[in-house]
C-alpha positions in Angstrom: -4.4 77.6 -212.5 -4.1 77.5 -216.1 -3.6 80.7 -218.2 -6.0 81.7 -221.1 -3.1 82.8 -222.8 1.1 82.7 -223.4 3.5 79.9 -222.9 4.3 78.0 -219.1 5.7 74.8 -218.0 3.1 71.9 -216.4 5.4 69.8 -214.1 4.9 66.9 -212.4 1.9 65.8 -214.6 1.0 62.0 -214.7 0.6 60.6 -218.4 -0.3 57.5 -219.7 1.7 55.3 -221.9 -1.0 54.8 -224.4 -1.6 58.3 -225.1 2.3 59.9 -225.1 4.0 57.0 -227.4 6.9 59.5 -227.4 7.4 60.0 -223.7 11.0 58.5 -222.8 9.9 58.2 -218.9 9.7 54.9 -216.2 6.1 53.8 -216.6 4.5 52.3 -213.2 2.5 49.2 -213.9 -1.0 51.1 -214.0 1.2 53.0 -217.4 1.4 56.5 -215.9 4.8 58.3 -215.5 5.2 61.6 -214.3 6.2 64.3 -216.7 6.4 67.7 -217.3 4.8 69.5 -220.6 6.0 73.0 -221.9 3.5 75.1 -223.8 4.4 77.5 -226.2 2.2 79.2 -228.3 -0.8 76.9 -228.2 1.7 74.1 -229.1 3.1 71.3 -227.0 7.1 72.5 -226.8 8.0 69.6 -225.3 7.3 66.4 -223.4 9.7 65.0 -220.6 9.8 63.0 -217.6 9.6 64.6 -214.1 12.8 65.0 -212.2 11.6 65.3 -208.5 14.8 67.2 -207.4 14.7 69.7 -210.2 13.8 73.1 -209.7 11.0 75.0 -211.5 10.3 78.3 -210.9 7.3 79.6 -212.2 6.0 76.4 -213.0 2.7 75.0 -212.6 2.6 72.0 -210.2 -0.2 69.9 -210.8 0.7 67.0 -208.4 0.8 64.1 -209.8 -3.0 64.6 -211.5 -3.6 62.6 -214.9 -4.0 64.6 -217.7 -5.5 62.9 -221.5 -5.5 64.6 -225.2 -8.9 65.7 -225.8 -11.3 63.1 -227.0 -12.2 61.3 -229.5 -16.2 60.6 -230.4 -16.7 58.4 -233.2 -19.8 57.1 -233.2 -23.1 59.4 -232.3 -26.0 61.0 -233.6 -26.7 64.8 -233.1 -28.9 64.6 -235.5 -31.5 63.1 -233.0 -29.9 64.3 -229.6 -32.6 65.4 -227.1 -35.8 64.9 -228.2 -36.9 62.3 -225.4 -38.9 65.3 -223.8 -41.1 65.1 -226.9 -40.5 61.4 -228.1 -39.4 59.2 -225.4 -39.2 55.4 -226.0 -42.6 53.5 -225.0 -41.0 50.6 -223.7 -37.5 51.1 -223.9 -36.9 48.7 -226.5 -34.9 49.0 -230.1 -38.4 48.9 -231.6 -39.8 51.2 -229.5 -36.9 53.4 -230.3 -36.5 53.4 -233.5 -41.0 53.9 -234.4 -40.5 56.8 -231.8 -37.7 58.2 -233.9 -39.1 57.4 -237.3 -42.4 59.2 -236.2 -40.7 62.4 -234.7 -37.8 62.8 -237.5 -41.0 62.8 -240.1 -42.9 65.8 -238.3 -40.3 67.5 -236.4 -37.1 67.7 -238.0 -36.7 71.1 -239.6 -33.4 72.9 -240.8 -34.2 74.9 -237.4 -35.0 72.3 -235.3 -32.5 69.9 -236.2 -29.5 72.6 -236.0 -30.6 74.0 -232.8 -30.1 70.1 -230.9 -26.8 70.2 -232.9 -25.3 72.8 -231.5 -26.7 72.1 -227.7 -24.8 68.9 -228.2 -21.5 70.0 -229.6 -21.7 72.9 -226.9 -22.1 69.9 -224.1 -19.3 67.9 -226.2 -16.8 70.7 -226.0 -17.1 71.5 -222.4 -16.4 68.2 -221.6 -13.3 68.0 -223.3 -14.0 66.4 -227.4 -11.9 67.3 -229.7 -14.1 65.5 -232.5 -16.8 63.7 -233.4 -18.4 61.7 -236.2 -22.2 61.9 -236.5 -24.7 60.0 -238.0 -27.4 61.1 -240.3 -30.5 60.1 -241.0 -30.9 60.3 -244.6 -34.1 59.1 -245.4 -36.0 60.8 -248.3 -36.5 63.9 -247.4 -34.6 64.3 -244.4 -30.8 63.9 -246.4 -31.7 67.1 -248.2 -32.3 68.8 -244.8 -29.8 67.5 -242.6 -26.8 67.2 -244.6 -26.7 71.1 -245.3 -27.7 71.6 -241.5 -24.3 69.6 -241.2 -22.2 71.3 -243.0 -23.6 74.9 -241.8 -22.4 73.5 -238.1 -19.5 72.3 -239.2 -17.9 75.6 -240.5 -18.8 77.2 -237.4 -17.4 74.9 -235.0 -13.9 74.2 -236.9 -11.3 74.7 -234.9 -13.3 73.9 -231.6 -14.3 70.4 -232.4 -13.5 68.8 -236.2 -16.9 67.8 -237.2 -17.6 64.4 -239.7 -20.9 63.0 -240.8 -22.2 59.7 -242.4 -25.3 59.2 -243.9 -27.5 56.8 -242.5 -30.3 54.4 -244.1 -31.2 51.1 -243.5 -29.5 48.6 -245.9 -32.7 48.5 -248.0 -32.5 51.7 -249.6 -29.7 51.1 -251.2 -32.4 48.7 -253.7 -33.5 52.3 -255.3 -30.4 52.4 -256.9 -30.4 56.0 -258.8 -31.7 57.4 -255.2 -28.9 55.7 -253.4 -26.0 57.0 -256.1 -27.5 60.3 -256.2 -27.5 60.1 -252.0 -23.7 58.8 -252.3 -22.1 62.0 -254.3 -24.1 64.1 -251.9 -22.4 62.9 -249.4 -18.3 62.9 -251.4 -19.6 66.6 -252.3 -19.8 66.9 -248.0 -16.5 65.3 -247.8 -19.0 62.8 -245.6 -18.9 58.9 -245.2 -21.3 56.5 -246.7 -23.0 54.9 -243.8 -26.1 52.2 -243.9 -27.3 49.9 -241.2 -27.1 46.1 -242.2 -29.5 43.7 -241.5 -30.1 39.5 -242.6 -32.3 40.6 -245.4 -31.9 38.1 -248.4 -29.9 40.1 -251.1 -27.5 41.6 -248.1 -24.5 40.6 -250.4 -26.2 42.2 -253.3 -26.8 45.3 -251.5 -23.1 45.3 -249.7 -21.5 44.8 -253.2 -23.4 48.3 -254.3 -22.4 49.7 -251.2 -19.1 49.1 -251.5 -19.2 50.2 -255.5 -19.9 53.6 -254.7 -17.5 54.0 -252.0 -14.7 52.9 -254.2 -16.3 55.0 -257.2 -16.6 58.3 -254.8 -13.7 57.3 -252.6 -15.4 57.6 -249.5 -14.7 55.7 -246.5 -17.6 53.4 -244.7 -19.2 53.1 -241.9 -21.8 50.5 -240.7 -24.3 49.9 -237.9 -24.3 45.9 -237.4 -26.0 43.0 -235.9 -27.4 45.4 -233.4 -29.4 42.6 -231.6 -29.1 39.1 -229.7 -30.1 37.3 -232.6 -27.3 34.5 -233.0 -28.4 34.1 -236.8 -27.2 37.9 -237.3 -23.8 38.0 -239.1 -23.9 40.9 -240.9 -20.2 41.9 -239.3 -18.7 38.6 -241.3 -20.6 39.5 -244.5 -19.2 42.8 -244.4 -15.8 41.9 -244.3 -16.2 39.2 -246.5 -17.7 42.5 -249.1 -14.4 44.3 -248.1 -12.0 41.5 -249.2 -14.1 40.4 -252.6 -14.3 43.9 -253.1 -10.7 45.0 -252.8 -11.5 47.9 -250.4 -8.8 50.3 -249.6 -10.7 52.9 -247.6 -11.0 53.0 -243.8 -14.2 50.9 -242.4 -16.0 51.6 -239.1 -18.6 49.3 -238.1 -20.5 49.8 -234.7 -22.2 47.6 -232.1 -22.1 44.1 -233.4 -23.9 43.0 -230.4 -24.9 39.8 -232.1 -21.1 38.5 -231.9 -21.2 38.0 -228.1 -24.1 35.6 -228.4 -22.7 33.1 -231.5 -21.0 29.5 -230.7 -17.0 29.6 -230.5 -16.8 28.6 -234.2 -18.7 31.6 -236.0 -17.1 33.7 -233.7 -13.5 33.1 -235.0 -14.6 33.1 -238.4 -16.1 36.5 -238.2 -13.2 37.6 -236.6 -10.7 36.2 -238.4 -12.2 37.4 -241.7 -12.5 41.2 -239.6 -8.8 41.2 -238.5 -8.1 40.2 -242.5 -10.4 42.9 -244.3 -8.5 45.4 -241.5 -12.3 47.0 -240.3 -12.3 48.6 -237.2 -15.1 48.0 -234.7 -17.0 50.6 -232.0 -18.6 49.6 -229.1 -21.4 51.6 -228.0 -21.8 50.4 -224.2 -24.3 53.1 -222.6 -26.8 52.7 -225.2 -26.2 48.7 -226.0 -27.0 48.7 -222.3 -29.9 50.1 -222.3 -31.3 48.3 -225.5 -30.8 44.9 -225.3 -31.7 42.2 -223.4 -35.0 44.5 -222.1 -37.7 42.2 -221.5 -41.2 42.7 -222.0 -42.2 40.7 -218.6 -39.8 43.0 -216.6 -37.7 40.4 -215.3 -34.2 40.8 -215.3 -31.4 41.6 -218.1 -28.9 38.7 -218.5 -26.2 39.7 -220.8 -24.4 43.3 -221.1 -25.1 43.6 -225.0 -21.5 44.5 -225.6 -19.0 42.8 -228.7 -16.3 41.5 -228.4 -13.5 43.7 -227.8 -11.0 42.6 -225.9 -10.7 39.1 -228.4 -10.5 41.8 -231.3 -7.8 43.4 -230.1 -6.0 40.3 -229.3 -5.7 39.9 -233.0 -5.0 43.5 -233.9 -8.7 44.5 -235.1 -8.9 48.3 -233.7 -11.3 49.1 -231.0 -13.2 52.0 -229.8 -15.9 53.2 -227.7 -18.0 55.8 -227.9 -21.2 58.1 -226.9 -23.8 57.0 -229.2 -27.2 58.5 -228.6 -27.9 61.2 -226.3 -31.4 61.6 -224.6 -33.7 60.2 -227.6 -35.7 57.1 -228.0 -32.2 54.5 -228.3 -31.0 55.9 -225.0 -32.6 58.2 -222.3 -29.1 59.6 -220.9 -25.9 60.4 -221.5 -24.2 63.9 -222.4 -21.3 63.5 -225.2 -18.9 62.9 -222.2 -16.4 60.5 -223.1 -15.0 60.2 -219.8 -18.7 59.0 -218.6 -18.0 56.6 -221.7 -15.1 55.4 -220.8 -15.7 54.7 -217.0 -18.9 53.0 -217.9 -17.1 51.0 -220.8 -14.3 49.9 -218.0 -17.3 48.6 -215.6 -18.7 46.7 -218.8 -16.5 45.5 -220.7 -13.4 45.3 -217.9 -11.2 47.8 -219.6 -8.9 46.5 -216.1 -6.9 44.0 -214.9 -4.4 45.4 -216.6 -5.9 48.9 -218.1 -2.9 48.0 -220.6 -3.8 50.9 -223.8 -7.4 50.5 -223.6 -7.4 54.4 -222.9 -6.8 54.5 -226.9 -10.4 53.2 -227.5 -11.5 56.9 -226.6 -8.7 58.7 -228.1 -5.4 57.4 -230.1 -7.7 54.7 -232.2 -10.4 56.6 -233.3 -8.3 59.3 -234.2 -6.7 57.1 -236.4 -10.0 55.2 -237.6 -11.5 58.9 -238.8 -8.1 59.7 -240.2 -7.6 62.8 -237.5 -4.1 63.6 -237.5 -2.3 64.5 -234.2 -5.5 64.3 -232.3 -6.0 61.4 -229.9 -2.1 61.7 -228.3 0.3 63.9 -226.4 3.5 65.0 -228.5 6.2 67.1 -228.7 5.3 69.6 -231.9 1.5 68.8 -231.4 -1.4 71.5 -230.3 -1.8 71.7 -226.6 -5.2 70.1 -226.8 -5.9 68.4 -223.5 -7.9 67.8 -220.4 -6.9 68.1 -216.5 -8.4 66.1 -214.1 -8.1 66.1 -210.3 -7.7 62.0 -210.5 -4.3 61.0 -209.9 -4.8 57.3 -210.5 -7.7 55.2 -212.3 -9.3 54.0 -209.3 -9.3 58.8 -208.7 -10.4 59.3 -212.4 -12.9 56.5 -213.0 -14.5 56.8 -209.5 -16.1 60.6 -209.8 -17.8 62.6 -212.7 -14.9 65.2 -212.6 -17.2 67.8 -212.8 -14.1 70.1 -212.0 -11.8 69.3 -215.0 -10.2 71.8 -216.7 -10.0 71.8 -220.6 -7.1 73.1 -222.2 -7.5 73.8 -226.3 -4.4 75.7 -227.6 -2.8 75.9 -225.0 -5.8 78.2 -222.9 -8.2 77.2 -220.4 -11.9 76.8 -222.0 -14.6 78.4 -220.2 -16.5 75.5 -219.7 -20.1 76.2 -219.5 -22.9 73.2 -220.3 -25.7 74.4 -221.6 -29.1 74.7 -220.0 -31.9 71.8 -220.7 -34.5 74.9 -220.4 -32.5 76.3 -224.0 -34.7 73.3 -225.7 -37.5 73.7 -224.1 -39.6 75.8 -226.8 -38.6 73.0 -229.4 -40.6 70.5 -226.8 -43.8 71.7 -227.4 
């Protein structure tokens, strides 16, 4: 029902509160209103509520089904996407993971290789209705001088479908080779990239942050950290961080993802990390498919106990902002998934009760990571914005969150995608 091409009128669209700020409309208490959008020229005209009795002519009546900006993915790794064929996890464990990815990424990961999983996942990422993502790279000696011009070759040929970023990633004890690690850092400010490490409870962390941090001020790059990935209640990288950001003086934009550890830490050292997060103004991502599948596994096959998830709904309460997103996609840290953030989001509302009220926690997938990757106009509906968005047959959350909406319809400028997933069977010669 949607043209490829030309201007029309959308009427009696339902839109959520969270994701049209500007939308002067009577909200019911699940946040939805019913609107009508004018396109012109691959730009959203206008936005306005939905007058029953008025008549349309030549409109497009979508009856009452929700329609969302196109997503938001701010935390993944293309970079490794679908080499489980090849490399699956042993045991299904983080350590089994990451030795299964260490072992491929050092024999398998050529220019070739690595942009041909690349683009299968983008391709997957845009049919489903992404907008952008942020990947991580490993960039471990020698794969940063592989990967990051693999990047930045994808990147150029995707702009204007989905706005590509990337941040280096190395676990926090290469930052100790410190002419490597500076050397690693203006690659990545030449790549307009963010400086990215994972953080563990090593001794000199605060040592190692402080250098982090140096070279992010010196290249003016924004950070992004994988943290406290684990139940281990003496894990508290999270606090250290921001405790780095506010000894540091840190302007730029921080991102830190998982912080698993959090949810398992008595009352006390939980509202001391948090306070100290809220103060240093970081931003947290929760990645709840993967975090699912990681921790808690236990070697005597007896039964998970917690859900591996942070603490999001007590960040938000003090204004710390949230997200969700995709993570890893069918390699050694999680055996699934597809770079659909609808999938994330209706597994992260099972998780992590994203109900009871929904309230804005629609953002976590759109307005807020926008925002946290400095994306303007993505992640919202508005007057004057592009008419980047996705149509689903879901009228209500209990519709949208119940069925894979294999049907949707992805609108990007104004025109109806052809939205075609790629075939597994593509990958198969890179298997072997």
């Amino acid at each position: 029902m949607i043209p490829t091409s030309g201007s029309y009128r959308l009427v009696n669209v339902r839109l959520h509160r969270s994701l049209t700020p500007d939308l002067a409309a009577a909200f019911d208490p699940d946040g939805f209103a019913l609107a009508n959008i004018i396109i012109t020229n691959g730009k959203i005209a206008d936005l306005a509520a939905h007058d029953r009795a008025e008549a349309h002519p030549g409109a497009i009546d979508l009856a009452g089904r929700i329609v969302m900006p196109c997503f938001v993915d701010c935390h993944t790794h293309i970079d490794k996407g679908h080499i489980w064929p090849r490399k699956p996890n042993p045991d299904g464990t983080f350590m089994g993971a990451l030795n299964a990815t260490g072992a491929d990424r050092t024999t398998r990961w050529s220019a070739e290789d690595v942009a041909r999983r690349m683009d299968f996942s983008l391709r997957s990422a845009y049919a489903h209705g992404t907008k952008a993502i942020r990947t991580h790279l490993d960039s471990v000696p020698p794969q940063e001088e592989i990967s990051w011009p693999v990047f930045e070759t994808m990147r150029e040929k995707w702009r204007g479908r989905i706005e590509l970023q990337a941040a280096c990633l190395l676990g926090i004890e290469g930052v100790r080779d410190k002419a490597w690690f500076e050397r690693l850092a203006k690659r990545v400010a030449a790549a307009k990239g963010v400086l990215g490490v994972v953080t563990y409870m090593v001794p000199d962390l605060e040592e190692l942050l402080d250098k982090v941090f140096a070279q992010a001020i010196e290249h003016g790059l924004d950070l992004d950290f994988h943290a406290d990935e684990t139940d281990d209640v003496a894990a508290i990288s999270l606090k250290k961080i921001a405790e780095a950001s506010l000894w540091n003086g840190f302007e730029g934009n921080i991102l830190v993802g998982h912080c698993c550890s959090l949810a398992r830490q008595p009352d006390l050292e939980v509202l001391d990390t948090l306070d100290k997060v809220a103060k240093a103004r970081l931003a947290v991502v929760s990645l709840p498919m993967c975090n699912l599948y990681l921790q808690d596994r236990r070697s005597d096959h007896t039964t998970p106990r917690w859900r591996g998830v942070t603490l999001l709904h007590e960040m938000k309460a003090r204004g710390i902002k949230v997200a969700v997103a995709s993570d890893n996609t069918r390699d050694p840290f999680y055996a699934y998934g597809d770079l659909d953030m609808l999938e994330v989001y209706r597994m992260a509302t099972r998780i992590l009760h994203f109900d009871h009220p929904v309230g804005d926690w629609p953002k976590a997938v759109a307005a807020t990571p926008a925002e946290v990757t400095r994306l303007d106009g993505a992640g919202t509906l508005a007057a004057g914005g592009s008419a980047d968005f996705v149509v689903f047959k879901g009228r209500s959350w209990t519709e949208l969150l119940s069925r894979p909406e294999s049907d949707r319809i992805v609108v990007r400028d104004g025109r109806a995608i052809e939205r075609q997933l790629p075939d597994y069977a593509e990958l198969d010669e890179l298997m072997v």
